[in-house]
N, C-alpha and C positions, 0 to 999 in steps of 0.2 A: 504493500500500500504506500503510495505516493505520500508525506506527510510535510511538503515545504509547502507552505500557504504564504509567503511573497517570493519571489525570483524576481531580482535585477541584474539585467545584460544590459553592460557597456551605455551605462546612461550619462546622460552629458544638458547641461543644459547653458544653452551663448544667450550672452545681454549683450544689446550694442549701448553703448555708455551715450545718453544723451536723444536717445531715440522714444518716444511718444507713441503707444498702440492708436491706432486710426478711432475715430467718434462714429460711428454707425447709428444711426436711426433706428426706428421700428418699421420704418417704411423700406430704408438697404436692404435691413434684415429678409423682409417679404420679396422684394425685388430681387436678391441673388437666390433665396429658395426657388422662385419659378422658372429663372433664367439659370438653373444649373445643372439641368439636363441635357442643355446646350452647349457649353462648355465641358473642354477636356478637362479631364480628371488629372491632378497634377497636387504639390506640396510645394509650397515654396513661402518664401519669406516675406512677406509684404509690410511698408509702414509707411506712416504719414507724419511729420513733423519736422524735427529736425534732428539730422544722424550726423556725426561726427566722424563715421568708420571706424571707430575703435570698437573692439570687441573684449568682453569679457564673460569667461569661463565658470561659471557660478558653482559646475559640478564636471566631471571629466572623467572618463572610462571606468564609472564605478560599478562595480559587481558584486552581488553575495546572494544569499537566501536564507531563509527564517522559515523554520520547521516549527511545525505546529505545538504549543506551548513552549518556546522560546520568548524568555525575556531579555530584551539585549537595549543594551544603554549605546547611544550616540552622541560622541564628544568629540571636541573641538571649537578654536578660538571661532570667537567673532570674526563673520564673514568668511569661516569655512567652509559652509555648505550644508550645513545642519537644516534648517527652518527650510530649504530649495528641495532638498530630498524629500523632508513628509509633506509639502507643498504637492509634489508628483507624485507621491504614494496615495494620499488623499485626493488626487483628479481634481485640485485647485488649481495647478499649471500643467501644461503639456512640456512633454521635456523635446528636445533639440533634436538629439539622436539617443540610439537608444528605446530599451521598453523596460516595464515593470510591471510583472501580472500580479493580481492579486486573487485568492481565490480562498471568498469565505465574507462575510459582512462587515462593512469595518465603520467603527467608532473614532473619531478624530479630535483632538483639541489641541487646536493649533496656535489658537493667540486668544485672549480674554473674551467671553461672549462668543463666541466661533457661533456663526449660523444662530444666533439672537437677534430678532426683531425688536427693537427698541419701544416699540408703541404698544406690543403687547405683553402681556402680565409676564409673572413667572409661569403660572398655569399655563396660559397659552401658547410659551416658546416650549416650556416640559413637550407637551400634543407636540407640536411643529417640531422639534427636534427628534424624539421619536417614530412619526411618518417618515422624516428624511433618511431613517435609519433603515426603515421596511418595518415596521414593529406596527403590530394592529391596534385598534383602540382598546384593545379588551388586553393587551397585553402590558400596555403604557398606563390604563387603569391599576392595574393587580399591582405593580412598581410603586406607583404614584405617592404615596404616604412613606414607601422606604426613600426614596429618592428626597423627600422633601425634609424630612427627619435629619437625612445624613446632610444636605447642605445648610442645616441650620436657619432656615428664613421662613418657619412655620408664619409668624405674622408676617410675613410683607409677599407670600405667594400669589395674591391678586393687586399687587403692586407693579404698576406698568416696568420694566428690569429698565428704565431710561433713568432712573432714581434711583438704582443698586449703587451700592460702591463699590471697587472694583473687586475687594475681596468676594463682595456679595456675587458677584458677577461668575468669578470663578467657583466659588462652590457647588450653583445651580449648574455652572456648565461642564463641572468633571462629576459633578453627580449625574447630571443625564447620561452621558457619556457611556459614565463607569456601570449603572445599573440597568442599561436596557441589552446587554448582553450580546454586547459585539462579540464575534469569533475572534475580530482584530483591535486592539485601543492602539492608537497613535497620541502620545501625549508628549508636547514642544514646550519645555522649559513655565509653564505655566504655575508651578505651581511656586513658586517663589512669590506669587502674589497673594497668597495664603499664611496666615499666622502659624506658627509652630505645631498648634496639636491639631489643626486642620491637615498641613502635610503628613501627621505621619497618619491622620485617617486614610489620606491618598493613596499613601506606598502599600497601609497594611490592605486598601483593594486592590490594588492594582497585584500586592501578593496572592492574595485571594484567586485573582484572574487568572493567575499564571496556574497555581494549584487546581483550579476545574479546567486546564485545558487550553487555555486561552495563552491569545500571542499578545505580547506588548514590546512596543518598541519606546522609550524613553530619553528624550533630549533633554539633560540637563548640565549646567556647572556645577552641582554641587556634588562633589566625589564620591563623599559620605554614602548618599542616598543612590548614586550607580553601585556602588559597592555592595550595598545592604540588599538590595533588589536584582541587580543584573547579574548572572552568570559568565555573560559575555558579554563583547562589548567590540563598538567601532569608532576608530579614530579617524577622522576627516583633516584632512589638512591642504587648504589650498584649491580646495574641489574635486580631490580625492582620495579613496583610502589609503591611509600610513600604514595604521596596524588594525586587525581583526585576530580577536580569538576571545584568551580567558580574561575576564573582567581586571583582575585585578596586571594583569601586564599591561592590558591598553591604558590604564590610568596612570599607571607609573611612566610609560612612555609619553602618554599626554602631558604627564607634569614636568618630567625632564623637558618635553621642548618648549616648554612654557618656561622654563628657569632657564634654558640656554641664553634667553634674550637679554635675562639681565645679569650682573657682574658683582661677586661677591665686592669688590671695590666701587664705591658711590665716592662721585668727583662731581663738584657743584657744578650745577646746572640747570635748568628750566623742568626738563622731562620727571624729574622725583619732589618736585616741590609740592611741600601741603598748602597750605592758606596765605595767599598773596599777599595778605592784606596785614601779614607779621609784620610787629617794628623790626626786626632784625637788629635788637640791641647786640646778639650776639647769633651769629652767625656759622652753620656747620660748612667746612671748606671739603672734608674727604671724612668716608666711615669706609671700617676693612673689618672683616670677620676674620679674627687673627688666629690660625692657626690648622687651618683646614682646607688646601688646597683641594679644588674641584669642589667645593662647598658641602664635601660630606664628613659629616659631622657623628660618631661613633656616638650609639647611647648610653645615656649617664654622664657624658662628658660637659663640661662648664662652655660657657659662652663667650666670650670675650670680645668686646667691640674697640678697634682701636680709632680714636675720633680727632681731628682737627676742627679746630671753633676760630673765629675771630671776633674779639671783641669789636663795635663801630662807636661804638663811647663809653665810657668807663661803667660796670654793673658791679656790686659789692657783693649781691648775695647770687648765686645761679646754681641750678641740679639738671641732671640730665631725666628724661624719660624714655621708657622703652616698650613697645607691644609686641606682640607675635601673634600672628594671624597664619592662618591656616593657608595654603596657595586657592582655594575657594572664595577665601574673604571670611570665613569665618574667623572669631578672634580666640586667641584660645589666652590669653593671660595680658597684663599689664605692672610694669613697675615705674619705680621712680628711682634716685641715686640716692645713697646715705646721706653726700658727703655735702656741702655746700660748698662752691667755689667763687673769685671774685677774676675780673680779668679788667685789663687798660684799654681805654680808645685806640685803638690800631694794633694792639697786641695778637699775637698768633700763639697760639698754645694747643699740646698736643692732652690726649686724654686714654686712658684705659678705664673700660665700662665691664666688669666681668658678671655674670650669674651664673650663681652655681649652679649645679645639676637640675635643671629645670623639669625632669623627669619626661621631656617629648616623648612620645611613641612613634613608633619607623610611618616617615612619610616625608611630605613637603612644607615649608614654611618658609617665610617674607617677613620682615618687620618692618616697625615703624618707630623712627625717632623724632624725639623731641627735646628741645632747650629751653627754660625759662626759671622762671621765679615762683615760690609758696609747694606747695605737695597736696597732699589728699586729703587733707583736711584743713590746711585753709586756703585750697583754691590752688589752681596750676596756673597765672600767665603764662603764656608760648610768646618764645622769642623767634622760633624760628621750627618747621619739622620739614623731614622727610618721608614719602609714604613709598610702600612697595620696594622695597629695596634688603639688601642682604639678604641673596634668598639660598635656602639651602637646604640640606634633605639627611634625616637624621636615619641613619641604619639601625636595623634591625638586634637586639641584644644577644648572645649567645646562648644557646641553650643549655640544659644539663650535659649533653650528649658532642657539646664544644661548637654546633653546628649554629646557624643563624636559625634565630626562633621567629617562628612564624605569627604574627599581628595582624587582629581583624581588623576592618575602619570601627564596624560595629562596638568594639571596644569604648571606641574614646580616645580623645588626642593626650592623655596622662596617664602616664606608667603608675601608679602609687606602689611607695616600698611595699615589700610583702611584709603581711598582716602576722601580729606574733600572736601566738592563741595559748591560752594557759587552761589547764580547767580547774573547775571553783567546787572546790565538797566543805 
């Protein structure tokens, strides 16, 4: 028995940069259906506006397939080609060259309110998205109360959704979605517009889905939740596939090339600045993560930031600040310096920033620095930060057996010591 329910061959999809699809009438519309029998049958490219010849590649000889109950996460930078893909999978766009069969019903959410009518209630897009699905009245009935339940908008279900917020918006639309029982869900980064314990209602259906059967394909940034959910997984890069296979390799590939770009050495300049709008009483000249070439960072091991500042007029009291953020953006900690320091108007002075064993767990991290005045309790002025920068990727601890230990995402980005247990008679 045949069990791939998508096949993609060699699909590809060209933008001409600067180029206008033509305006057609309802009257064109009518006028080329009767005069098309007339005409030879043919493919080609036609536009109206203004075309510049330039062309760009939105997606480019990509290929795989998705066997029935496969959940597989889709990752890669902005403007890789993520959102072009379920665009064509969804029969939202027609692709260039190339095909993609689909074969089985399929569920899409593609961007906030996907296929919502604005004018009509929540009720009446629930019917209207349902019908567009193939689902009968009697079957979007039987749903109806779980769907409404799970997207939380019991009061405001005969509220026209032009009056949702956008949270409101996405719950109603990954609830339709998720409960009229696509063979296929296609779900695009959507749900980042959802609160905390709403997403993890999403993942735990969208696990659900994968458990009776069902295929989900899943665009998201946030690693965490490909991890926890996908098996496998595809890296896009550039408008085509990097890497395909087991979830947790494509993420580690995707994060490495996502850190190739930036330089365990930050040298002042425009591209890492935080808030423009710093006095820059004191100023960061160069930050270097000392001590860890190729930015890997063994665990357990201390931190060390080594920093140049310059003063722009004399400050008497100043402390450094520090974050560390996950390569997703999630933040996993923050500190400040013990020490208080003072520096001269046009003084250059160098600085060591260490933290001890911060207990990271094996993965990817960025931080964020900061210089100014007061601490966490009365107040932090910024003289000056940098974001995104010193990125780095802490390996995996050893095991009993001497060998590299194996770390879920699902864990948690902190190691905590192991727990000492005594017992009490």
């Amino acid at each position: 028995m045949n069990d791939v329910v998508i096949r993609v061959e060699n699909l590809g999809k060209r933008y001409r940069i600067g180029e206008r699809a033509p305006y057609r009438t309802l009257r064109d519309a009518l006028t080329r259906a009767v005069s098309a029998p007339l005409r030879k049958s043919s493919v080609q490219s036609r536009s109206s506006g203004s075309v510049d010849g330039s062309e760009f590649w939105a997606l480019k000889d990509v290929s795989f397939e998705v066997r029935q109950g496969d959940v597989i996460g889709i990752l890669g930078r902005n403007g890789a080609g993520k959102s072009t893909l379920m665009k064509i999978l969804s029969r939202v766009t027609r692709p260039t060259v190339g095909n993609a069969q689909i074969r089985g019903r399929l569920g899409s959410l593609l961007d906030v309110g996907t296929g919502f009518h604005p004018e009509l209630t929540g009720r009446e897009n629930t019917f209207l998205n349902g019908a567009i699905l193939g689902m009968s009245r009697r079957d979007i009935i039987r749903q109806f109360d779980e769907i409404v339940a799970f997207a939380e908008i019991e009061k405001f279900i005969d509220t026209p959704v032009k009056f949702y917020s956008s949270g409101m918006y996405i719950r109603l639309a990954f609830s339709v979605a998720a409960h009229l029982e696509p063979d296929i869900l296609l779900v695009d980064e959507v749900l980042a517009v959802g609160d905390v314990a709403f997403q993890k209602k999403c993942l735990g259906r969208m696990g659900d889905a994968a458990r009776l059967g069902r295929t989900v394909l899943f665009v998201s940034h946030n690693m965490g939740a490909i991890a926890l959910l996908c098996k496998s997984a595809i890296v896009l890069e550039q408008g085509r596939i990097k890497t395909m296979g087991n979830s947790q390799q494509a993420i580690a590939d995707y994060l490495a090339g996502s850190m190739d770009r930036s330089s365990e050495v930050y040298n002042k300049g425009g591209a890492h600045r935080g808030n423009s709008s710093l006095s820059r009483e004191v100023e960061f000249l160069t930050l270097e993560l000392e001590g860890f070439p190729g930015r890997l960072v063994p665990a357990d091991a201390d931190l060390t930031i080594l920093m140049t500042v310059r003063g722009n007029q004399t400050v008497s009291d100043f402390s450094f600040y520090l974050s560390i953020r996950g390569i997703d953006g999630a933040p996993v900690g923050s500190c400040s310096g013990l020490h208080v320091h003072s520096i001269q108007d046009g003084e250059v002075a160098r600085y060591r920033l260490r933290l001890p064993n911060p207990r990271l767990a094996p993965g990817s991290y960025e931080m964020d620095m900061a210089v100014g005045s007061g601490n966490e309790r009365t107040g932090f002025r910024q003289f000056d930060e940098v974001v995104d920068v010193l990125h780095f990727e802490v390996m995996a601890p050893p095991g009993q057996d001497g060998t590299m230990s194996e770390w879920k995402k699902s864990w948690g980005t902190i190691r905590f010591p192991r727990p000492v247990t005594t017992r009490c008679d």
